[in-house]
PALOMI-907754 format. One line per 3 residues: number of its first residue (from 0); for each residue x, y, z of C-alpha. Coordinates in pm, 1 decimal, padded with zeros to 6 digits. Layout:
# residues N
NUM) X,Y,Z; ...
This chain:
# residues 408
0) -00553.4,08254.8,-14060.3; -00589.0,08383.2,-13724.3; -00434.8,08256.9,-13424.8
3) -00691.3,08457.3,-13179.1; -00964.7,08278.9,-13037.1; -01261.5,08222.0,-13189.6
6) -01483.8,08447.5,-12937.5; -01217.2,08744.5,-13051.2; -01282.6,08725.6,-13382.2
9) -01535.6,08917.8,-13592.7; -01846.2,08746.2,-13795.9; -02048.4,08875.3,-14088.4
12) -02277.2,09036.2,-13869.3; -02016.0,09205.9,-13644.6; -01803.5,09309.3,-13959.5
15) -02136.7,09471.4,-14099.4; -02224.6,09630.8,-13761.9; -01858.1,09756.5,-13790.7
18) -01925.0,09944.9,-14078.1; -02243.4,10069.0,-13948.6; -02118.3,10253.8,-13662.6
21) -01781.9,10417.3,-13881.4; -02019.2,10539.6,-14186.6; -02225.3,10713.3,-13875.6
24) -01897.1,10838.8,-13703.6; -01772.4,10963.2,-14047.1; -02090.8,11137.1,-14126.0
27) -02140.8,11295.8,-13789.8; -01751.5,11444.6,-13683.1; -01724.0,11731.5,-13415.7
30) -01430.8,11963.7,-13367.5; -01173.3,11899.2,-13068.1; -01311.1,11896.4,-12713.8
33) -01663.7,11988.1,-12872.8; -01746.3,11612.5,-12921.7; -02055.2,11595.8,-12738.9
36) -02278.9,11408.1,-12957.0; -01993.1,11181.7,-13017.6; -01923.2,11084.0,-12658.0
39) -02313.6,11034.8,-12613.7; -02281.2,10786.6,-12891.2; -01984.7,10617.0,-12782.8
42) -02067.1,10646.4,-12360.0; -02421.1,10433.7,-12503.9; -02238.4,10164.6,-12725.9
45) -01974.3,10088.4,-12417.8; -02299.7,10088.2,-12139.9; -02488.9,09865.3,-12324.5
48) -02197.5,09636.5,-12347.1; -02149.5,09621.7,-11946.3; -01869.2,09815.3,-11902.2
51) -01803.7,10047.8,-11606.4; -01844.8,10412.8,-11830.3; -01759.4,10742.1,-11702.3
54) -01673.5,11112.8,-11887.7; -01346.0,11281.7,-11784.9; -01186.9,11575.9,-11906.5
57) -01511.0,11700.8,-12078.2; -01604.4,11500.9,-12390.3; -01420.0,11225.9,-12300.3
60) -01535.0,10851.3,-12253.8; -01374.3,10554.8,-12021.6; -01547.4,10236.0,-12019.3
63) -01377.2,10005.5,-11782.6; -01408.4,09636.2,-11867.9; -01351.6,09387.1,-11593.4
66) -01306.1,08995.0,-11639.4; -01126.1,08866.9,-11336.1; -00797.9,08817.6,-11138.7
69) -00507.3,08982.6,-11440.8; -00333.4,09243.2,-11611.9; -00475.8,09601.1,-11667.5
72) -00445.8,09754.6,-11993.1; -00502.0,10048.5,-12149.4; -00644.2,10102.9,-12510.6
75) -00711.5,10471.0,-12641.7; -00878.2,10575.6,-12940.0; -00914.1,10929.9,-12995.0
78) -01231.5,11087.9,-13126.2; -01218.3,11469.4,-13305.8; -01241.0,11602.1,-13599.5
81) -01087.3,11869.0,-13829.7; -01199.6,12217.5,-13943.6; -01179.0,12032.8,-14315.0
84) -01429.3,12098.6,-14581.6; -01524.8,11711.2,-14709.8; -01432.2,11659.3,-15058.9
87) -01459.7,11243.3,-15104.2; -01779.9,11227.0,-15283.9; -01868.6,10920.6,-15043.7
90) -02244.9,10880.5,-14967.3; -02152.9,10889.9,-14633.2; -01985.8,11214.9,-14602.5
93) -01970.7,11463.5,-14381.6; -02210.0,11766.0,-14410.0; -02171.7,11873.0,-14042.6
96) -02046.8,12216.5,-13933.5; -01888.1,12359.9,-13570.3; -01747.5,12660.5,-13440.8
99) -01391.8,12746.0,-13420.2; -01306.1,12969.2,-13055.6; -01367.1,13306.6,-13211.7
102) -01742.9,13179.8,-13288.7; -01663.5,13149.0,-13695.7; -01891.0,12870.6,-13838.7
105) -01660.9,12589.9,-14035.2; -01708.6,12247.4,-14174.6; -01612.7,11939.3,-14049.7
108) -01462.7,11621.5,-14139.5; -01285.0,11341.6,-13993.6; -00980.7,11392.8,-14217.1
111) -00737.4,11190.3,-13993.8; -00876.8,10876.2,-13940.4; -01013.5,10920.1,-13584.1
114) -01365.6,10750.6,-13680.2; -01171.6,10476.4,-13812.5; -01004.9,10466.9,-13449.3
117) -01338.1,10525.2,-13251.5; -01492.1,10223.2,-13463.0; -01255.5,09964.1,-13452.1
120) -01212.9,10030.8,-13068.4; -01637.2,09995.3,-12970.8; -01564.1,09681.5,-13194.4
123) -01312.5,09549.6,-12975.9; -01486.2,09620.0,-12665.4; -01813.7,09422.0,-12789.0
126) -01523.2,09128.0,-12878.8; -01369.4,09151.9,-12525.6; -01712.7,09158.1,-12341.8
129) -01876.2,08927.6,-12548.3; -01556.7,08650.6,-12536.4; -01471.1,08627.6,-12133.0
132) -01421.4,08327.3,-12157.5; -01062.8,08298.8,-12327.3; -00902.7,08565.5,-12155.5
135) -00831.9,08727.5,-11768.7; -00801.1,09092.0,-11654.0; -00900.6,09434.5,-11699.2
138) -00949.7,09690.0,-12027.6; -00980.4,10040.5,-11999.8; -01080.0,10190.3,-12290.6
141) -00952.7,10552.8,-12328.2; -01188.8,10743.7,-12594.7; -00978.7,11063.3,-12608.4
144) -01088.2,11415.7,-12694.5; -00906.6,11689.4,-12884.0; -00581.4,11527.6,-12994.0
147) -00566.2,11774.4,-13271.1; -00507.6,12080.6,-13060.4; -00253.9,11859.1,-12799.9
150) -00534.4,11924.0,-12566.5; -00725.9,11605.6,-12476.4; -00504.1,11396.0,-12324.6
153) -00353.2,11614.9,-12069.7; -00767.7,11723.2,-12013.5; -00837.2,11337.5,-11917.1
156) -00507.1,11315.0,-11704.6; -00599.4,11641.1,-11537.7; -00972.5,11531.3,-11492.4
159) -00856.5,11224.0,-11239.6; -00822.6,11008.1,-11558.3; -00621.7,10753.4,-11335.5
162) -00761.1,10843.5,-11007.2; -01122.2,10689.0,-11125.3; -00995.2,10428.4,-11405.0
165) -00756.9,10093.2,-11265.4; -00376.2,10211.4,-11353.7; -00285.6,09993.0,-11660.1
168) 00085.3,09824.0,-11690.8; 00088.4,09940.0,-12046.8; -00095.1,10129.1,-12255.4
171) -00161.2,10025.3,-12683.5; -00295.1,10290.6,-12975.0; -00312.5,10287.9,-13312.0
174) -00298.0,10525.9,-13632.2; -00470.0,10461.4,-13931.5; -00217.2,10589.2,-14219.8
177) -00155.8,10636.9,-14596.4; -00038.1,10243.5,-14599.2; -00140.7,09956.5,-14739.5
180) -00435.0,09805.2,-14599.5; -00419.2,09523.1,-14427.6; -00031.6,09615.4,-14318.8
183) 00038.3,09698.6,-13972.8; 00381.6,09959.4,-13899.0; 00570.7,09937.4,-13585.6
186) 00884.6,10077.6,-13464.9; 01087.2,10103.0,-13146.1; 01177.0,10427.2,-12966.4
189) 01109.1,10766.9,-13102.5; 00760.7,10691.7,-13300.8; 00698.1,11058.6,-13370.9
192) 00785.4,11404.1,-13254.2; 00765.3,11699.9,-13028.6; 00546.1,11933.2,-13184.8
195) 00526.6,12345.9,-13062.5; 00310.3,12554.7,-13207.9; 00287.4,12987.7,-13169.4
198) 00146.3,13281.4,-13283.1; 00322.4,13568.5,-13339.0; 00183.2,13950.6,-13350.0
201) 00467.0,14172.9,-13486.9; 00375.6,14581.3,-13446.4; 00458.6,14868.5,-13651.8
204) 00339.4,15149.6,-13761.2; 00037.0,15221.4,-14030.9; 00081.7,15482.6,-14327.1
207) -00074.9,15606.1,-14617.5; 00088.7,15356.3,-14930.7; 00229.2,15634.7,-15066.5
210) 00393.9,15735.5,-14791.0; 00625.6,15430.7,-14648.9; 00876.3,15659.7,-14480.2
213) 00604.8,15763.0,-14216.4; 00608.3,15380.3,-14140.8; 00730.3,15084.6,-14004.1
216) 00609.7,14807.1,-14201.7; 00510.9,14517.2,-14027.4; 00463.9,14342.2,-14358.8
219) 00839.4,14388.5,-14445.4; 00916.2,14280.7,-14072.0; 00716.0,13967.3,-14039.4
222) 00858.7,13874.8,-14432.8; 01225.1,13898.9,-14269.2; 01157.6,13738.5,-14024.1
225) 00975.0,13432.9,-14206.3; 01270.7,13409.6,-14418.1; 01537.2,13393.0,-14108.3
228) 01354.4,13099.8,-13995.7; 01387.7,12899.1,-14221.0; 01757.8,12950.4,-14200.8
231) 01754.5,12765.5,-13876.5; 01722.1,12394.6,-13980.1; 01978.5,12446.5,-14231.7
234) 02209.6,12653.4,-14037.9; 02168.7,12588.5,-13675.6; 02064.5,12192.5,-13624.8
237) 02268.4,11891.2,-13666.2; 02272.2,11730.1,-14038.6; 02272.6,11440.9,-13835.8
240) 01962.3,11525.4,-13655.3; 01602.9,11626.4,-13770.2; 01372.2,11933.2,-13726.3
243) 01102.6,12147.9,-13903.7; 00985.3,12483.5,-13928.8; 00660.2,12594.0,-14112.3
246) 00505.1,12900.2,-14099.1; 00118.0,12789.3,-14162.0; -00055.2,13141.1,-14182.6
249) 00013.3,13462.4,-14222.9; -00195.5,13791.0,-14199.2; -00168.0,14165.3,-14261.2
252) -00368.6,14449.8,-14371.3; -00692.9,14464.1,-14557.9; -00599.5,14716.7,-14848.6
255) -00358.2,14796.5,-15094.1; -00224.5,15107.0,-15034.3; -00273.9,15129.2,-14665.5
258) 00033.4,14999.6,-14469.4; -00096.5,14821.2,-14170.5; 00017.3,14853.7,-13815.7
261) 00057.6,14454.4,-13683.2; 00101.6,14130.1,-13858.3; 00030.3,13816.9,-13762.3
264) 00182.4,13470.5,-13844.7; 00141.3,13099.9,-13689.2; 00452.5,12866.3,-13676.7
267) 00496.8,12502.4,-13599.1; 00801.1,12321.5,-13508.6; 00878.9,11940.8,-13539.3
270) 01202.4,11786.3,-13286.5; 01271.3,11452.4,-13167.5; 01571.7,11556.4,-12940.9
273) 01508.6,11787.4,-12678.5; 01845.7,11934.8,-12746.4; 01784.5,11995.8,-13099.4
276) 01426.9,12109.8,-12979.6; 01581.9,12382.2,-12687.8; 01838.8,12547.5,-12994.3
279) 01565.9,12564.7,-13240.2; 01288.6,12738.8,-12964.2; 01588.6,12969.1,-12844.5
282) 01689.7,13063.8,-13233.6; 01304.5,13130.7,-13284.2; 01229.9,13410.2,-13005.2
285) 01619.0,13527.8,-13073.7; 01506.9,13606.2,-13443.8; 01223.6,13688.2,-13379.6
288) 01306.4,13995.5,-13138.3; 01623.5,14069.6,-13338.5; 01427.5,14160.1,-13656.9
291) 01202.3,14375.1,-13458.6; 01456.6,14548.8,-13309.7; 01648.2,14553.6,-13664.3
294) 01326.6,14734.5,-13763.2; 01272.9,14998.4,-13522.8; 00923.2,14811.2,-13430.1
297) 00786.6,14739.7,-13051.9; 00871.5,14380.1,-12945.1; 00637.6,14133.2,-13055.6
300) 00395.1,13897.3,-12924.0; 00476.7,13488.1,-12906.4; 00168.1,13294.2,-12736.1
303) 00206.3,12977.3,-12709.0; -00078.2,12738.7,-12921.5; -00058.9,12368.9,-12856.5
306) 00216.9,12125.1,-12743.2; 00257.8,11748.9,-12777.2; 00475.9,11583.2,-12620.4
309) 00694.0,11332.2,-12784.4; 00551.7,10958.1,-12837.0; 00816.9,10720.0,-12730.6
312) 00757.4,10311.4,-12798.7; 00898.4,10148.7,-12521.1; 01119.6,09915.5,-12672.2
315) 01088.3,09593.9,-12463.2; 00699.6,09595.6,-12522.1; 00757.3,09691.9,-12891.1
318) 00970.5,09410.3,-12933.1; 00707.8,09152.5,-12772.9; 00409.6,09343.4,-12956.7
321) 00592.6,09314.5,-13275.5; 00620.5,08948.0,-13253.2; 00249.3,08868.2,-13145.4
324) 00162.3,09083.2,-13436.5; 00380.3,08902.3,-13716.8; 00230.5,08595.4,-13563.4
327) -00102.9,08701.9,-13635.7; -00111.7,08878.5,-13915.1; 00239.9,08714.7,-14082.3
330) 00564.8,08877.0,-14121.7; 00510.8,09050.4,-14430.3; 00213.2,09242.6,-14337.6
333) 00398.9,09349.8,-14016.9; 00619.8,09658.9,-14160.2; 00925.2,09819.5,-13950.2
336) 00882.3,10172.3,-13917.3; 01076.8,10475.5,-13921.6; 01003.9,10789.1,-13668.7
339) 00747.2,11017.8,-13848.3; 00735.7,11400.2,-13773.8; 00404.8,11382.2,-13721.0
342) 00284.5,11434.8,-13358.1; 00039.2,11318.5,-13089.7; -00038.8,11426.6,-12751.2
345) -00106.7,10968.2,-12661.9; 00184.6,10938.1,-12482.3; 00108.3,11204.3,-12234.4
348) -00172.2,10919.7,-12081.5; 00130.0,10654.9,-11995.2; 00402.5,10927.4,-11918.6
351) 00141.1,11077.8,-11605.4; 00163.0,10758.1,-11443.3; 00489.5,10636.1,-11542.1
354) 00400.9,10341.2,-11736.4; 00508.6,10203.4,-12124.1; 00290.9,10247.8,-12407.4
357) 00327.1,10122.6,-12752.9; 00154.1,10279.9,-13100.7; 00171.7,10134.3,-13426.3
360) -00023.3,10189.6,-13751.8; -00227.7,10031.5,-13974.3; -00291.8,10119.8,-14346.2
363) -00589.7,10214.8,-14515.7; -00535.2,10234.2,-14906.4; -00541.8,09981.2,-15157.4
366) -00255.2,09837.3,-15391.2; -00402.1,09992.8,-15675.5; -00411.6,10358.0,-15560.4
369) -00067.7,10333.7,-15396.3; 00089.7,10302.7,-15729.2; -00148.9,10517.8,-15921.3
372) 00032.7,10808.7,-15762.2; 00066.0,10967.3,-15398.5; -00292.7,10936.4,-15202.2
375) -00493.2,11186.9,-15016.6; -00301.4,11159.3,-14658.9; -00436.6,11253.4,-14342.8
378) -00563.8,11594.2,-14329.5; -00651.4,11593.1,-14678.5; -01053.3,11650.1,-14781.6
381) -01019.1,11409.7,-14996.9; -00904.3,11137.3,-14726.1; -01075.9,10798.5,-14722.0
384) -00939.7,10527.3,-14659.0; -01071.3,10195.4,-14810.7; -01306.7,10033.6,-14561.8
387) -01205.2,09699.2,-14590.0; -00928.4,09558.1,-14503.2; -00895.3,09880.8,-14320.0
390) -01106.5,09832.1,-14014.9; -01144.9,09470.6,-14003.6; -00721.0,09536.2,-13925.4
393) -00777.8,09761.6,-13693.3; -01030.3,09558.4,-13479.1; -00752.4,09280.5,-13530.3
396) -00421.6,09453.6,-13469.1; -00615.5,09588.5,-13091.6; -00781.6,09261.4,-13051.8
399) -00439.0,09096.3,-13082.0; -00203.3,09340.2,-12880.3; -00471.5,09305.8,-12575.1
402) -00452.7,08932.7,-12603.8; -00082.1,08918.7,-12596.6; -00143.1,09022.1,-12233.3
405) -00465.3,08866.0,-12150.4; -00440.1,08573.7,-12243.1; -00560.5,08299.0,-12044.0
């Protein structure tokens, strides 16, 4: 049973309402910092709560929720979706489409859970301004762009985020995950990692098929140099310590017996210590040139894609959150968690202003297909996590870590 107040907890109606609003936000995804019918939507729900809304860094959405002399917090959701083609058969699906930079037309889904964050978080506000009476303070209420490209967060800050929104003493988010639902997972320190992210033109010079000696081949190169890479984990890093390397793409010519002149591949690179990060960067643009030059080819081109800074828990409020949370929900559904090499660009909102923040997740499958084999994860087109217990946890696990400060 729950210990939260009565005015903080959900009825029929609101549960129903809840589902309402994350069938339309599932249905209805838009690609990162290109969520403008999104932030209409959610900019409407907060006004017609009361709250104080404003946009910042583009499609972004604060709504600023005031309830007396107390604490500020922060709560962010974040709000994009993914160049995924839907595959869940769900009668809600998405059948929407966007445009990628270079104009190309692509489908769209939210494959990573982001309606289930947008959802649970107007459902929380509608809790908080509908219950004043059991609680004191402030809520800001962070609806973040473009976390998939490491872009959004660092827009907001950018944007005045904290110039025109009260400065909170902490900041809370949430993940839904491939979990159980109804579990929430929490762990202290390093939550998950530093990702970098490049793409790499390597040149070299076209020829007939038949005629590779009038060549360099920048198929040969880039294939050298994909296979180096992956020598650094092994070879360079710690045991002791973690990192990956993946190569995600990788294109060259358009015809068999033509030898192309460039060839271009994407890489992605996972640290938790910025030690471990530095060698791994510096082994990178070391092989990287080296194989080139091994090659007789012009030096290549490394542009930089998208960064996310690490997401630290800090570990006094972890420790306090933890607690409120196995009081609420009961110590078995609160899980310990281990750092995850995932990434997400959150903590850059608490870092510009020098203040903790605290993430945890919250599961979204059922028993049953947890042990009928490994689930569609996040970033699958086949992700969808069970509604319920899903969101009603959700609305609970933010209702609760708000409270822990709140409270009257």
């Amino acid at each position: 049973m729950s210990k939260l107040p009565e005015s903080l907890t959900m009825t029929e109606a609101m549960a129903a309402d809840l589902q309402k609003s994350y069938k339309h936000l599932h249905a209805h995804p838009e690609l990162s910092m290109q969520e403008n019918q999104t932030a209409d939507y959610l900019a409407g729900r907060l006004e017609a709560l009361g709250l104080e809304v404003f946009r910042c860094g583009g499609t972004g959405v604060v709504g600023v929720l005031r309830n007396g002399d107390g604490p500020v917090i922060g709560f962010r959701a974040d709000t994009d979706g993914l160049p995924v083609l839907e595959d869940t058969g769900l009668e809600y699906a998405s059948k929407d489409t966007g445009h990628l930079e270079d104009g190309t037309e692509v489908p769209v889904m939210h494959a990573c859970g982001h309606d289930t964050h947008m959802a649970t978080a107007l459902k929380t506000a509608e809790l908080y301004a509908q219950g004043t009476d059991d609680w004191a303070g402030t809520i800001v209420f962070i609806l973040q762009p473009g976390e998939e490209v490491g872009a959004g967060a660092k827009a907001m800050v950018e944007d005045g985020l904290w110039q025109q929104a009260p400065k909170p003493e902490v900041i809370y988010g949430q993940h839904v995950m491939n979990g159980l639902a109804g579990t929430v997972t929490i762990m202290e320190g390093a939550a998950m990692a530093t990702a970098d992210s490049y793409r790499v033109t390597v040149y070299g010079q076209g020829s007939h098929g038949s005629s590779p000696e009038h060549s360099i081949d920048p198929i040969v190169l880039g294939a050298a140099i994909v296979l180096r890479l992956q020598t650094i984990v092994s070879r360079q890093v710690p045991p002791q310590s973690a990192a990956v390397v993946t190569i995600g793409s990788f294109h060259s010519g358009l015809k068999e017996n033509v030898i192309p002149d460039r060839a271009v591949f994407t890489l992605n690179v996972r640290t938790f210590e910025p030690e471990v990060r530095e060698t791994v960067l510096t082994a990178i643009r070391r092989i990287i040139m080296m194989e080139a030059a091994a090659s007789g080819a012009p030096e290549p081109l490394i542009e930089d894609l998208s960064h996310f800074p690490p997401l630290h828990n800090d570990p006094v409020e972890t420790a306090a959150l933890t607690e409120h949370f196995r009081e609420e929900f009961g110590a078995e559904q609160v899980r310990p968690g281990h750092p995850v090499m995932g990434s997400e660009d959150f903590g850059a909102l608490a870092s510009a202003i020098g203040v903790p923040s605290v993430f945890w997740f919250f599961g979204g499958n059922t028993a049953q297909t947890l042990a009928s084999g490994i689930p569609p994860a996040n970033h699958s087109p086949f992700f969808a996590p069970v509604i319920e217990p899903t969101l009603s946890t959700g609305v609970q696990a933010a209702v609760c870590a708000l409270y822990s400060k709140l409270r009257k």
